[in-house]
BASE-8387 format. One record per residue (C-alpha): z, x, y; chain; residue number from 1. Coordinates in nm, 2 decimals. Layout:
N
+--------+--------+--------+---+-----+
!      z !      x !      y ! c !   k !
+--------+--------+--------+---+-----+
!      Z !      X !      Y ! A ! NUM !
...
+--------+--------+--------+---+-----+
//
This chain:
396
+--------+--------+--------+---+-----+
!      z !      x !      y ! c !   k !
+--------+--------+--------+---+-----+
!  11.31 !   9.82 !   9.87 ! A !   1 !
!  11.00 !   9.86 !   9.67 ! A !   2 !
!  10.80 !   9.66 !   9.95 ! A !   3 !
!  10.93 !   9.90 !  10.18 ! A !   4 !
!  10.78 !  10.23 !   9.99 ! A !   5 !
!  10.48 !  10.06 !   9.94 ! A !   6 !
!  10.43 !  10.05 !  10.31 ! A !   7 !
!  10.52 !  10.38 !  10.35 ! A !   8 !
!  10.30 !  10.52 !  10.17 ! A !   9 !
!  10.02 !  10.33 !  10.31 ! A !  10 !
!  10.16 !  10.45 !  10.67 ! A !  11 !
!  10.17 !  10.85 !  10.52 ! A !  12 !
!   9.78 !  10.78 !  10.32 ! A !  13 !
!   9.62 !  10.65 !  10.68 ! A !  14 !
!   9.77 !  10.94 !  10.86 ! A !  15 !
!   9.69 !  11.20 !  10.63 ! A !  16 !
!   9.40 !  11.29 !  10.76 ! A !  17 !
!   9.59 !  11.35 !  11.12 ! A !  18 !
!   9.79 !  11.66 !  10.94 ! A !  19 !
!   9.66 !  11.94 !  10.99 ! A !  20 !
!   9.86 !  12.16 !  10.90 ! A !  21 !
!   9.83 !  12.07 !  10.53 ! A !  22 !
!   9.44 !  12.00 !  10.52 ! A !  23 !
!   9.22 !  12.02 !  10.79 ! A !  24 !
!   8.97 !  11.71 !  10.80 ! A !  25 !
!   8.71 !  11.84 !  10.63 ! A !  26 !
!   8.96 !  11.89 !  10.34 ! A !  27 !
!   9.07 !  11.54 !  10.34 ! A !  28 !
!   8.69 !  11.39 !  10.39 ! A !  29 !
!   8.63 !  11.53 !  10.05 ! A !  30 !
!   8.91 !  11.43 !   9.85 ! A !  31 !
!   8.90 !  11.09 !   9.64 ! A !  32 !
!   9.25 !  10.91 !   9.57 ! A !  33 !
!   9.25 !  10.77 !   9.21 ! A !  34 !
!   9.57 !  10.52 !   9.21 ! A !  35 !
!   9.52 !  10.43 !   8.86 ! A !  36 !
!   9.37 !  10.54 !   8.53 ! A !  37 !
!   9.25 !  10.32 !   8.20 ! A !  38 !
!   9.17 !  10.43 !   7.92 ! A !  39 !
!   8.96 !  10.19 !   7.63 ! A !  40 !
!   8.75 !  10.21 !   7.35 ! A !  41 !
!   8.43 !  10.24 !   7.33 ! A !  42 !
!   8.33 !   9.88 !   7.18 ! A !  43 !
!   7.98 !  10.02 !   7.06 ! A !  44 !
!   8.10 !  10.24 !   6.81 ! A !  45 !
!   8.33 !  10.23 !   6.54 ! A !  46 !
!   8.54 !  10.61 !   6.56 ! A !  47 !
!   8.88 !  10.59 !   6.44 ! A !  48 !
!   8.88 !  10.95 !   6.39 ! A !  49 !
!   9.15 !  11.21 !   6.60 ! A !  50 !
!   8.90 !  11.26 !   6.88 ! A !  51 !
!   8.71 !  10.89 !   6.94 ! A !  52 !
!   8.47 !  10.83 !   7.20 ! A !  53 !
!   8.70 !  10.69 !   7.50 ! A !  54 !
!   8.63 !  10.49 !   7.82 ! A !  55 !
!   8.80 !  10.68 !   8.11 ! A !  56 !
!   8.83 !  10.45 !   8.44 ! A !  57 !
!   8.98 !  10.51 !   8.72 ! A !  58 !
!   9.08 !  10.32 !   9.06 ! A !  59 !
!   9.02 !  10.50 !   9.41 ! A !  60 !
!   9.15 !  10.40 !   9.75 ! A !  61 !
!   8.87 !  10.31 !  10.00 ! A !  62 !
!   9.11 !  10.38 !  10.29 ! A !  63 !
!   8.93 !  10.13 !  10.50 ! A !  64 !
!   9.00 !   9.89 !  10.29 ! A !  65 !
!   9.38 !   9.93 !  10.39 ! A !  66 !
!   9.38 !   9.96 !  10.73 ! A !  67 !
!   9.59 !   9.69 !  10.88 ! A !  68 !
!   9.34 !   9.46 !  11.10 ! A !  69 !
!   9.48 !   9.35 !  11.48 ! A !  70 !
!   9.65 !   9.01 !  11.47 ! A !  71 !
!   9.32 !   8.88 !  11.55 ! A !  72 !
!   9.07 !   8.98 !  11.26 ! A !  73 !
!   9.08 !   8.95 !  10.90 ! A !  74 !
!   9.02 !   9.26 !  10.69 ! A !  75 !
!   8.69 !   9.16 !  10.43 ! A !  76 !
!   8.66 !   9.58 !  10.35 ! A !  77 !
!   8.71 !   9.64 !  10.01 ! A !  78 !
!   9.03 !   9.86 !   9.90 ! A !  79 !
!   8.91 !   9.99 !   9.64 ! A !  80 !
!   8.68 !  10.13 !   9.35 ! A !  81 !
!   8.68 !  10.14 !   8.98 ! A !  82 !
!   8.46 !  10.38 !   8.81 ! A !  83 !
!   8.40 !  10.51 !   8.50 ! A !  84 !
!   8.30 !  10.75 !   8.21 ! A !  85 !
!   8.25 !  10.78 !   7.84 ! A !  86 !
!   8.34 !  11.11 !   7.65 ! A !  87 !
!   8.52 !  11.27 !   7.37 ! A !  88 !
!   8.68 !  11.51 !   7.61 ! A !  89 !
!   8.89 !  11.32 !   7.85 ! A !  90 !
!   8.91 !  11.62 !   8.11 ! A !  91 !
!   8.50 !  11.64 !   8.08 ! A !  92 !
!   8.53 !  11.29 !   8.15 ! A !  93 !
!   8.78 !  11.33 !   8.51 ! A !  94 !
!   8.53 !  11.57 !   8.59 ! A !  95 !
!   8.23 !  11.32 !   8.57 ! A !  96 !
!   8.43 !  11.06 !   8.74 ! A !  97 !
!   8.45 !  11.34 !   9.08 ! A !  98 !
!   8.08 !  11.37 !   9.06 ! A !  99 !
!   8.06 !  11.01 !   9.06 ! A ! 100 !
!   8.25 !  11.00 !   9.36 ! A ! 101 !
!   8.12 !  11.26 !   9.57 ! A ! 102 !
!   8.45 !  11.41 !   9.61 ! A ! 103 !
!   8.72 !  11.60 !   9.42 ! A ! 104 !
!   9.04 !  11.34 !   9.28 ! A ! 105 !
!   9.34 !  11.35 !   9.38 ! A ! 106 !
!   9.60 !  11.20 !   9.17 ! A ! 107 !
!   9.88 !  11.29 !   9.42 ! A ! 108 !
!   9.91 !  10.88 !   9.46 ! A ! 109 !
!   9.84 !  10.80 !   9.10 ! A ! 110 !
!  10.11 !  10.49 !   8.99 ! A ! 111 !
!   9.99 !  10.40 !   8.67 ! A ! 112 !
!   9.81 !  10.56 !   8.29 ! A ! 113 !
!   9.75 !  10.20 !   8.11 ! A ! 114 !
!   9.57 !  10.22 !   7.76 ! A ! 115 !
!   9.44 !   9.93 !   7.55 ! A ! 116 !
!   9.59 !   9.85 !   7.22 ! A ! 117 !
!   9.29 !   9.95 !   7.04 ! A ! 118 !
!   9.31 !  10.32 !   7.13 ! A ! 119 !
!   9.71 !  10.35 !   7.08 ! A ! 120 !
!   9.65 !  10.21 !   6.73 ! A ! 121 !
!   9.44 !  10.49 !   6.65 ! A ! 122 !
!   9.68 !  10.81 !   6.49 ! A ! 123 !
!   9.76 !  11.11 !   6.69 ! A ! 124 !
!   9.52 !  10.96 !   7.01 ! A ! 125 !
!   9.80 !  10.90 !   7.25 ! A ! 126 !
!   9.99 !  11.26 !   7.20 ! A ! 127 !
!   9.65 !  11.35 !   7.28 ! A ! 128 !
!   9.57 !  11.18 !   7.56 ! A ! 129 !
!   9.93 !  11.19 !   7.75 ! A ! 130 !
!   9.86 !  11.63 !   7.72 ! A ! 131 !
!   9.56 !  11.64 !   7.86 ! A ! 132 !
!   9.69 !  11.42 !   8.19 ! A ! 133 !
!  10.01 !  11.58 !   8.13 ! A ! 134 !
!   9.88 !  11.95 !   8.11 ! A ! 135 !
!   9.57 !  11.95 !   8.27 ! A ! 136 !
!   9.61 !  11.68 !   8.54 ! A ! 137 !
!   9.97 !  11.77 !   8.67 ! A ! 138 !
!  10.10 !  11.43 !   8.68 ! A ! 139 !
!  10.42 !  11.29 !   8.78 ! A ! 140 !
!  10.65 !  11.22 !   8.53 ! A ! 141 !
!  10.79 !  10.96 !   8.76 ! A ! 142 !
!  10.43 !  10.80 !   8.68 ! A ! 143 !
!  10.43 !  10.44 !   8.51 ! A ! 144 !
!  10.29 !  10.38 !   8.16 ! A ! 145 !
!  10.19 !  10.06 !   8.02 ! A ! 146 !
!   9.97 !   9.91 !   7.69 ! A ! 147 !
!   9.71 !   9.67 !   7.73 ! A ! 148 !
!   9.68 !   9.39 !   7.51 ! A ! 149 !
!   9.28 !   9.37 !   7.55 ! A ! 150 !
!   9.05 !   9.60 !   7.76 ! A ! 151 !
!   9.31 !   9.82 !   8.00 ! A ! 152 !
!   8.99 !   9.84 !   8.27 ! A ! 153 !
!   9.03 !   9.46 !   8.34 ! A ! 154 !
!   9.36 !   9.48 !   8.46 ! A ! 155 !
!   9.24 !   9.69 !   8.73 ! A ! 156 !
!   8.99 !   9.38 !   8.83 ! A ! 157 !
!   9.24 !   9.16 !   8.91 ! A ! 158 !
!   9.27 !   9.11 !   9.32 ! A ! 159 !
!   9.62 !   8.89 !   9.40 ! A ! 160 !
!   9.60 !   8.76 !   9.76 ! A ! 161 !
!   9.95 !   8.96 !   9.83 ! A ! 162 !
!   9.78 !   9.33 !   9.77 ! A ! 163 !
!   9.48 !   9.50 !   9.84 ! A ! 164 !
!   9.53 !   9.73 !   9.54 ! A ! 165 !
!   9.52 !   9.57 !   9.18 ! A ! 166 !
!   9.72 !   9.90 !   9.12 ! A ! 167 !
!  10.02 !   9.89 !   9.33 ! A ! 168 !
!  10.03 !   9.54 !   9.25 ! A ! 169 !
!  10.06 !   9.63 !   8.85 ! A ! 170 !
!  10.33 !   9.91 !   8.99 ! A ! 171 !
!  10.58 !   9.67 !   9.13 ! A ! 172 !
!  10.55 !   9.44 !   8.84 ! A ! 173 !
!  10.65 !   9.69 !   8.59 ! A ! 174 !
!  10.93 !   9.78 !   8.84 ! A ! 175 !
!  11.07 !   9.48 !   8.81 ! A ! 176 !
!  11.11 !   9.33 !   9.18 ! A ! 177 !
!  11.39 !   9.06 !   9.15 ! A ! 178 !
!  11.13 !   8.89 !   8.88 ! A ! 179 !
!  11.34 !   8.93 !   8.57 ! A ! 180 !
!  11.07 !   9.02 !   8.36 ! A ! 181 !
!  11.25 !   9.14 !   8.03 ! A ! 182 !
!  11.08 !   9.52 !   7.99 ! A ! 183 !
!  11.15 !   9.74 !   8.25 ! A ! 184 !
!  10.90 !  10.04 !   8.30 ! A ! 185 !
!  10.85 !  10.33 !   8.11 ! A ! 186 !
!  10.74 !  10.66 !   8.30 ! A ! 187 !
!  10.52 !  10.97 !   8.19 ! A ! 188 !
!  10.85 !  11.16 !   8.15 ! A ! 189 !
!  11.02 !  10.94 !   7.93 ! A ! 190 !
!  10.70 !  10.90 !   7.72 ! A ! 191 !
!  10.65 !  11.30 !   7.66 ! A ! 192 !
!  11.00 !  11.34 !   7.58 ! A ! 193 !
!  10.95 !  11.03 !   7.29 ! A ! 194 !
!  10.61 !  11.24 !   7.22 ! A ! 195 !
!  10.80 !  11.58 !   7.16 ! A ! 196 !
!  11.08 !  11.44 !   7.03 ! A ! 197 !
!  10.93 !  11.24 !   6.74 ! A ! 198 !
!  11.11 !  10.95 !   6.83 ! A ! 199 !
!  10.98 !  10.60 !   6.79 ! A ! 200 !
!  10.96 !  10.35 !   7.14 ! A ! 201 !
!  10.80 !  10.07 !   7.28 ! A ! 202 !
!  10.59 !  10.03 !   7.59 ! A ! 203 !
!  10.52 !   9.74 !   7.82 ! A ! 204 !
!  10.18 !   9.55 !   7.71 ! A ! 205 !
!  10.03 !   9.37 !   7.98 ! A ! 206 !
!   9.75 !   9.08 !   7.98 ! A ! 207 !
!   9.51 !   8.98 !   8.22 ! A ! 208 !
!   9.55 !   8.66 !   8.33 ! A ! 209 !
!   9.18 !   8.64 !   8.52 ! A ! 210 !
!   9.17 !   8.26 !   8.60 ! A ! 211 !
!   9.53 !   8.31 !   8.78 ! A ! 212 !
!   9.38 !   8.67 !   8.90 ! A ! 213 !
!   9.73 !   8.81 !   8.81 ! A ! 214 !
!   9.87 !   9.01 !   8.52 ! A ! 215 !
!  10.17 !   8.89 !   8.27 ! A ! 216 !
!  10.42 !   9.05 !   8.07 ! A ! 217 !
!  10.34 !   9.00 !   7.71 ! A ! 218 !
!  10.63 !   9.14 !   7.55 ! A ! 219 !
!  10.64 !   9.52 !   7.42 ! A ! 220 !
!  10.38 !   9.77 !   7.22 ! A ! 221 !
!  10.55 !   9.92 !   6.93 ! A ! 222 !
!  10.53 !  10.30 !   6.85 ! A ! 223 !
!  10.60 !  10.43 !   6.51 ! A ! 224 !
!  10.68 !  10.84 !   6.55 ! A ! 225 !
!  10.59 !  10.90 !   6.22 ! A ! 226 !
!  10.26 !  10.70 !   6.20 ! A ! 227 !
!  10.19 !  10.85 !   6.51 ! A ! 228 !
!  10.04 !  10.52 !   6.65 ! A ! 229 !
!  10.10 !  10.20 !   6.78 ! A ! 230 !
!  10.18 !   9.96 !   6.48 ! A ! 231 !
!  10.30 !   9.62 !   6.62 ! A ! 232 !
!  10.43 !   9.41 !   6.91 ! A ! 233 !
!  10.74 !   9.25 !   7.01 ! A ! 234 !
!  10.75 !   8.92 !   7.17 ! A ! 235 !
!  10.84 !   8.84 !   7.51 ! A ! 236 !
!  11.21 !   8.74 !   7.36 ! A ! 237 !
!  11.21 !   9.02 !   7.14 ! A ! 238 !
!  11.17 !   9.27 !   7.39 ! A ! 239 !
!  11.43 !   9.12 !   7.59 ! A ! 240 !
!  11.64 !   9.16 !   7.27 ! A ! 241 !
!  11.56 !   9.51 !   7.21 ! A ! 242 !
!  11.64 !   9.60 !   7.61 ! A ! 243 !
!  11.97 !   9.43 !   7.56 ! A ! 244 !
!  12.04 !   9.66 !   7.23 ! A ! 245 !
!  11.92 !   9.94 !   7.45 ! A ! 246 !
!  12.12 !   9.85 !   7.76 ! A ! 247 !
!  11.81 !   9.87 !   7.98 ! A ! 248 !
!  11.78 !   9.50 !   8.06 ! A ! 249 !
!  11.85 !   9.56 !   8.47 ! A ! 250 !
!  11.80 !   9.16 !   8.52 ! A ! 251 !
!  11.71 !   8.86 !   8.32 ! A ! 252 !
!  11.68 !   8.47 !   8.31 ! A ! 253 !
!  11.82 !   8.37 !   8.00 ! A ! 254 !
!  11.78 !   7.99 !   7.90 ! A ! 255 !
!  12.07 !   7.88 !   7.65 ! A ! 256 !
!  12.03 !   7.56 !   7.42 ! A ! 257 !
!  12.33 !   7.35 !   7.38 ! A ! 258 !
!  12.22 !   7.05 !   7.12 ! A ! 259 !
!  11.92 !   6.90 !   7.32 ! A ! 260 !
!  12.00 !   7.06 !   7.67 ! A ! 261 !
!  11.96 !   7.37 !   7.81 ! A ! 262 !
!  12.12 !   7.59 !   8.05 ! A ! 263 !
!  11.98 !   7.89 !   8.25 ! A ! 264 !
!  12.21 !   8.20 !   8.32 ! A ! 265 !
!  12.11 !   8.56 !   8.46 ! A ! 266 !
!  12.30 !   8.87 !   8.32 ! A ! 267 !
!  12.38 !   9.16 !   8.50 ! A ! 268 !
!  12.53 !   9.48 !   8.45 ! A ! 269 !
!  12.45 !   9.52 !   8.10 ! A ! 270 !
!  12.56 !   9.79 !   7.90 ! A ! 271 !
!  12.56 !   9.90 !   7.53 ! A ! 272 !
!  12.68 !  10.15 !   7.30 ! A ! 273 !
!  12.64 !  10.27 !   6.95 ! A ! 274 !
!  12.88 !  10.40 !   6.70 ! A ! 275 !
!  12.82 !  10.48 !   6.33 ! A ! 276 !
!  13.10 !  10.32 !   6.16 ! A ! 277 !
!  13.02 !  10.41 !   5.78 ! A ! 278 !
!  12.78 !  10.76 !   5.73 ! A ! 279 !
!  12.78 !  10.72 !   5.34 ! A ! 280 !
!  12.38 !  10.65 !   5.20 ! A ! 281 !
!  12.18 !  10.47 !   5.15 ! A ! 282 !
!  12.34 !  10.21 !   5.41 ! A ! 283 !
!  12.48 !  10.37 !   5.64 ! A ! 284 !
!  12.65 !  10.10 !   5.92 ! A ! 285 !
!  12.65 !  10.09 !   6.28 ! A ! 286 !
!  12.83 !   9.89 !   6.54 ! A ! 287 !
!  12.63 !   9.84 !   6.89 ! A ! 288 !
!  12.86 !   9.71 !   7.16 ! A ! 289 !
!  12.71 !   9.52 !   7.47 ! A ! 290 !
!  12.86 !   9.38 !   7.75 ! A ! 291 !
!  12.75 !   9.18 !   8.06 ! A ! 292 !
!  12.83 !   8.95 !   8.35 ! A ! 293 !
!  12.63 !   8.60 !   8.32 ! A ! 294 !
!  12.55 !   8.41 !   8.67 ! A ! 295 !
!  12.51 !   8.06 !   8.57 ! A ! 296 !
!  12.19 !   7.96 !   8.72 ! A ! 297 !
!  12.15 !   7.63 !   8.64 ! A ! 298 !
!  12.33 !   7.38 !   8.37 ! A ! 299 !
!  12.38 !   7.02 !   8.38 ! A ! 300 !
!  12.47 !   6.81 !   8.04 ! A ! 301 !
!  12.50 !   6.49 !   8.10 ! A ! 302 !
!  12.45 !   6.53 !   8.43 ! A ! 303 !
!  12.79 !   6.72 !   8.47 ! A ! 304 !
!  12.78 !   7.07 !   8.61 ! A ! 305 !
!  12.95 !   7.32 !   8.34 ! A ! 306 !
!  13.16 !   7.59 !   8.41 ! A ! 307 !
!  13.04 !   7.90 !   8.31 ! A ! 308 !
!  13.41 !   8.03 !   8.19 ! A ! 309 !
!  13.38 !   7.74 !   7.89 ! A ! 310 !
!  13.04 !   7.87 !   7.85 ! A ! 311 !
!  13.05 !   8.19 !   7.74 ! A ! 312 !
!  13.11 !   8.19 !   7.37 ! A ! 313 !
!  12.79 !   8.01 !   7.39 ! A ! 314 !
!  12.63 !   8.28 !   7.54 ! A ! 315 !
!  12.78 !   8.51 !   7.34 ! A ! 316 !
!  12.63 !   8.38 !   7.03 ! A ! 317 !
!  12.27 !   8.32 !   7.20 ! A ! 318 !
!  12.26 !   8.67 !   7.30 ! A ! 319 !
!  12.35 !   8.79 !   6.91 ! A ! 320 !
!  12.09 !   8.59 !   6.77 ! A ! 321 !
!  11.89 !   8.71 !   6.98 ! A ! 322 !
!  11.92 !   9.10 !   6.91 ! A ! 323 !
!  12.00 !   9.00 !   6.53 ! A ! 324 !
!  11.59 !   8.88 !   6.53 ! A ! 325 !
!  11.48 !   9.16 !   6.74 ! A ! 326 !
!  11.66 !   9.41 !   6.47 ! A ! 327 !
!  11.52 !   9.22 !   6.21 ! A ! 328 !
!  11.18 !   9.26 !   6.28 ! A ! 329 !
!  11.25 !   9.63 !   6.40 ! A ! 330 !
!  11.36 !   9.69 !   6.04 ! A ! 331 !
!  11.18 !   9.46 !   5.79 ! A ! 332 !
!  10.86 !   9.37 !   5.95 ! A ! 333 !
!  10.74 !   9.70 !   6.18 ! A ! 334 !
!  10.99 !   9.97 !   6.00 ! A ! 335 !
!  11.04 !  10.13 !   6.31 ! A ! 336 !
!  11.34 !  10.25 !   6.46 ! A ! 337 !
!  11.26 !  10.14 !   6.87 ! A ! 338 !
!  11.63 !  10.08 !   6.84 ! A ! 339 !
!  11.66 !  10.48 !   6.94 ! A ! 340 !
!  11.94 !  10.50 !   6.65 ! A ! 341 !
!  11.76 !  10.88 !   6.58 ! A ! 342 !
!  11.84 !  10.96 !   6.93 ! A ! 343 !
!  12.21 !  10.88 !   6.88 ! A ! 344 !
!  12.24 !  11.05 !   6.54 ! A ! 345 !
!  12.03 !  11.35 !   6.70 ! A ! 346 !
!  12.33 !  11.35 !   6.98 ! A ! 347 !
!  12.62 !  11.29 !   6.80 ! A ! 348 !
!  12.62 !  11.34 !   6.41 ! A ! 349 !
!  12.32 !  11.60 !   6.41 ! A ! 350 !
!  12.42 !  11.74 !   6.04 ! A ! 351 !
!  12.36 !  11.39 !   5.89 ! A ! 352 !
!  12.04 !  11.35 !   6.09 ! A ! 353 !
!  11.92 !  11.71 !   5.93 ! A ! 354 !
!  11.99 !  11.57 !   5.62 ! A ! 355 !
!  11.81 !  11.20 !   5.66 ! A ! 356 !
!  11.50 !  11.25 !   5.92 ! A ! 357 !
!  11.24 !  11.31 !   5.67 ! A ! 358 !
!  11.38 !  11.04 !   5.50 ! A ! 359 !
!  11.44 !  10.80 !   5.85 ! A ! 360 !
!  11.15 !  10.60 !   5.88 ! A ! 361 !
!  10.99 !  10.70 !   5.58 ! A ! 362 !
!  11.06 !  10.80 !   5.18 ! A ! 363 !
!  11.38 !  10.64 !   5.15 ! A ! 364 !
!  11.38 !  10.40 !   5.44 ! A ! 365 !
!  11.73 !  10.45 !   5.59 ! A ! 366 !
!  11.67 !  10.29 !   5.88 ! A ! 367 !
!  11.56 !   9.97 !   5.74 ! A ! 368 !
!  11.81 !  10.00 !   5.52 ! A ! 369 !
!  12.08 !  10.07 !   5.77 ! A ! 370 !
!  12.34 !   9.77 !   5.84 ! A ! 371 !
!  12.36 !   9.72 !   6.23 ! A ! 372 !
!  12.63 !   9.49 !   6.34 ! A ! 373 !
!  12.68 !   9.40 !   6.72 ! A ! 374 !
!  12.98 !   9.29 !   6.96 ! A ! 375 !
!  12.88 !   9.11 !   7.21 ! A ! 376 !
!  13.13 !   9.04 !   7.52 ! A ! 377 !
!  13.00 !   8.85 !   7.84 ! A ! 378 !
!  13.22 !   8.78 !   8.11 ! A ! 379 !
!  13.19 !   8.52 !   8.43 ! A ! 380 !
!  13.04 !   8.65 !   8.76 ! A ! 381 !
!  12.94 !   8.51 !   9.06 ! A ! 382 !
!  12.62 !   8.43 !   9.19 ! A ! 383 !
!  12.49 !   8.74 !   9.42 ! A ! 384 !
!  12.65 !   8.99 !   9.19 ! A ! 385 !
!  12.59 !   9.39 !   9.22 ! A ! 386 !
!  12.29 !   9.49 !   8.95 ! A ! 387 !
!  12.40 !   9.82 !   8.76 ! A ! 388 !
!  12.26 !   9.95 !   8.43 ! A ! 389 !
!  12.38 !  10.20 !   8.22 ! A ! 390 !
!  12.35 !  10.31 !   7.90 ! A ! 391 !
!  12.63 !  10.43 !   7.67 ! A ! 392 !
!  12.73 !  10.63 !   7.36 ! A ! 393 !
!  12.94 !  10.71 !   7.11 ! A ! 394 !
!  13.23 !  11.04 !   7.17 ! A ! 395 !
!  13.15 !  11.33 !   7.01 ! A ! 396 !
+--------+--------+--------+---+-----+
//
């Protein structure tokens, strides 16, 4: 489906310039797509203040580049460009980057904001920087947002063989195509909404890969709402923990160890819920619920094929150590509450919430001090089963 869409649009982008009733061709000769935009840090200089120096980049559509060549010629044109601009002012720089190209952007077919690590660690940069886009730039919320683990501008260097666009080719990775990549995407609207909010999240981080020219998942970027700043990572199996907690996880290959073999099973239909068993401080106790149907994948012990119905206790307990690690570095290690526990209190006990948020992921700590037990029920499906995620909560 997402193939599909892709193709679309590169069907409605070539015969843009045929309509016109919505620009003439004139119009459309001066317009510059941008498909992607990075932001970095200036390595030069050494400004941690609110307003740094940043590296704006951004990724234009050459549309001769995507034309589709006759059966007998091989496209060599070039699909895109990347260029560049260094500024305090991020909308001084989008302005620089149109004089750069000779033509006014257009971010009507912008996929994807992706910022390095280094400038989402910095306090108060990335409610600045999600405004100005937001406000100034009228972007999509549907939009795609992603961290990058080094310099976010290098991601938009790599070239796979199946795309011309290193930016469509990020999009469909963090929309998880049938790859069972453990984080699934986080959009512009979500992201303000965390921003405004003051709620606490984590965002896909993405590496480079250059040797491979492809791009991996590397687990999540952590986001501390009352730091106001990125301030740690989860592992690729942690994030798959927290997306399991968070009932988000739409597939996933999970490998179970049974004494020195292993077994492969896919889960679908996850779902969770949260309910706040005791409210009494300083521990107050909840109880998250998840269910899911397990595919077994692959499994032989002994080389005998195991029936997934004998299995699932197993998975059962793989899956709760596997959230148990991903809550324990949530509380202990990065003190931050990606679990979206506030949210839930927010919705459903919103006097007790009054009461605790200034006290929530700071003073007295109550959600590292919180007890969080889980129930975890898994059930048998068959291979080929319907994917559907949802997310629940507790009654009001």
């Amino acid at each position: 489906m997402r193939v599909i869409k892709k193709i679309i649009f590169l069907i409605i982008f070539l015969a843009v310039p045929l309509l016109s009733s919505c620009w003439d061709s004139v119009e459309i000769e001066k317009r510059a797509f941008d498909t992607a935009i990075t932001i970095d840090a200036v390595e030069e200089e050494n400004d941690t203040g609110k307003n740094p120096n940043l590296r704006l980049t951004a990724q234009l559509v050459v549309p001769s580049g995507i034309q589709t060549p006759s059966s007998q010629e091989v496209s060599n044109n070039v699909a895109f460009r990347n260029i560049s601009e260094v500024n305090k002012s991020l909308n001084y720089s989008y302005q620089q980057l149109s004089k750069l190209a000779n033509r006014k952007l257009s971010s009507q077919h912008l996929q994807v904001i992706i910022i390095s690590e280094k400038v989402i660690r910095q306090k108060e940069v990335l409610n600045r920087i999600i405004d100005v886009f937001v406000r100034g730039q009228n972007m999509r919320r549907g939009m795609l947002f992603a961290v990058a683990k080094d310099h976010a501008a290098e991601l938009l260097n790599i070239a796979p063989q199946h795309t011309r666009l290193p930016s469509y080719y990020i999009s469909t990775l963090m929309e998880n195509d049938e790859s069972g990549e453990a984080v699934p995407p986080l959009t512009i609207g979500n992201l303000q909404e965390y921003l405004i909010g003051d709620i606490s999240f984590a965002a896909p981080l993405l590496s480079a890969y250059s040797e491979q020219q492809s791009i991996l998942n590397s687990g999540a970027a952590v986001y501390n709402s009352y730091e106001k700043r990125m301030v740690g990572t989860l592992t690729d199996e942690e994030a798959k923990g927290l997306y399991l907690i968070l009932g988000e996880l739409a597939t996933g290959a999970l490998p179970i160890p049974i004494d020195e073999n292993m077994m492969v099973v896919r889960l679908h239909e996850v779902n969770s819920s949260i309910k706040l068993i005791q409210s009494d401080l300083p521990n107050l106790q909840f109880q998250i619920n998840i269910s899911a149907s397990a595919e077994l994948l692959e499994s032989y012990i002994d080389n005998t094929p195991f029936d997934i119905n004998e299995l699932e206790p197993i998975i059962e307990k793989e899956i709760k150590n596997l959230v148990e690690k991903t809550v324990e570095k949530s509380q202990k290690e990065l003190k931050t509450d990606i679990l979206l526990l506030q949210a839930h209190l927010e919705e459903y006990h919103f006097k007790l919430w009054n009461k605790i948020k200034n006290n929530w992921e700071q003073g007295e700590h109550y959600f590292s001090k919180s007890d969080i037990d889980f129930n975890i029920d898994i059930k048998a499906a068959s291979k080929g089963s319907t994917i559907n995620v949802t997310r629940g909560g507790e009654k009001p």
